[in-house]
N, C-alpha and C positions, 0 to 999 in steps of 0.2 A: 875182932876186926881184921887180925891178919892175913886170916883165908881169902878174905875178899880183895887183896893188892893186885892181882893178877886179872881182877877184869879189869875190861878195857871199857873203856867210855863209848855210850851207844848212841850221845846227842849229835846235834838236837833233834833230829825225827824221830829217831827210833824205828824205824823201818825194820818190818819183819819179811826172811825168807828172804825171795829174789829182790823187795827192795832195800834192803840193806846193807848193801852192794854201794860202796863209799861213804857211808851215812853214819861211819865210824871215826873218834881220832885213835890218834897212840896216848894219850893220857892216861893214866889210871882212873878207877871212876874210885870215888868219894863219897857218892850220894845214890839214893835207888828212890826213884819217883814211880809213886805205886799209879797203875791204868786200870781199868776196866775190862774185863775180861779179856787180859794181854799180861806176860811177864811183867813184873819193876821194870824200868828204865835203867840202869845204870850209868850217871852221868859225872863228867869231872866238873870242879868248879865252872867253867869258862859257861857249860853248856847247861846248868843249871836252870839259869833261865830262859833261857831258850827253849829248853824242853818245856817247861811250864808252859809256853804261850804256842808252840808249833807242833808237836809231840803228840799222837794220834791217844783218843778214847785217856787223857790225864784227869783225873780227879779232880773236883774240883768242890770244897777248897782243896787245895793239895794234900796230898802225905807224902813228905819228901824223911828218909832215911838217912841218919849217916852208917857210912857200910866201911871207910875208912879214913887216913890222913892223909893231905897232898905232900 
C-alpha cells in the first residue's frame, strides 16, 4: 500500500486528458474505483462517493479498492 501514497485524488469526475484540467484535489487518494474500459479512479475519502454517482463509464455494482490510509 505504500507505493500508492503519492497519488493524488482524481474525483469526482475523473476526467481524462484535456478534461482533467482542475478535476483533481491535493489529497492523497485511498481508494481506486475500477471503470470500464478507462484506468481505476483514484479517489480520497471526500470524493468517493462522488465518484460513484458522477464519474464517467463506473461499474456498477462498484469495485471500489483500497490502495491506501488517509
Amino acid at each position: 500500500m505504500s507505493n500508492h501514497r503519492t497519488v493524488r485524488c482524481r474525483g469526482p469526475y475523473g476526467g481524462e486528458g484535456a478534461q482533467s484540467v482542475g478535476t483533481d484535489c491535493s489529497d492523497p487518494a485511498v481508494f481506486e474505483v475500477a471503470r470500464y474500459d478507462l484506468p481505476s479512479l483514484p479517489v480520497c475519502p471526500i470524493h468517493l462517493g462522488p465518484s460513484l454517482l458522477v464519474a464517467s463509464r463506473v461499474l456498477w455494482p462498484p469495485e471500489i479498492r483500497l490502495i491506501g490510509r488517509p
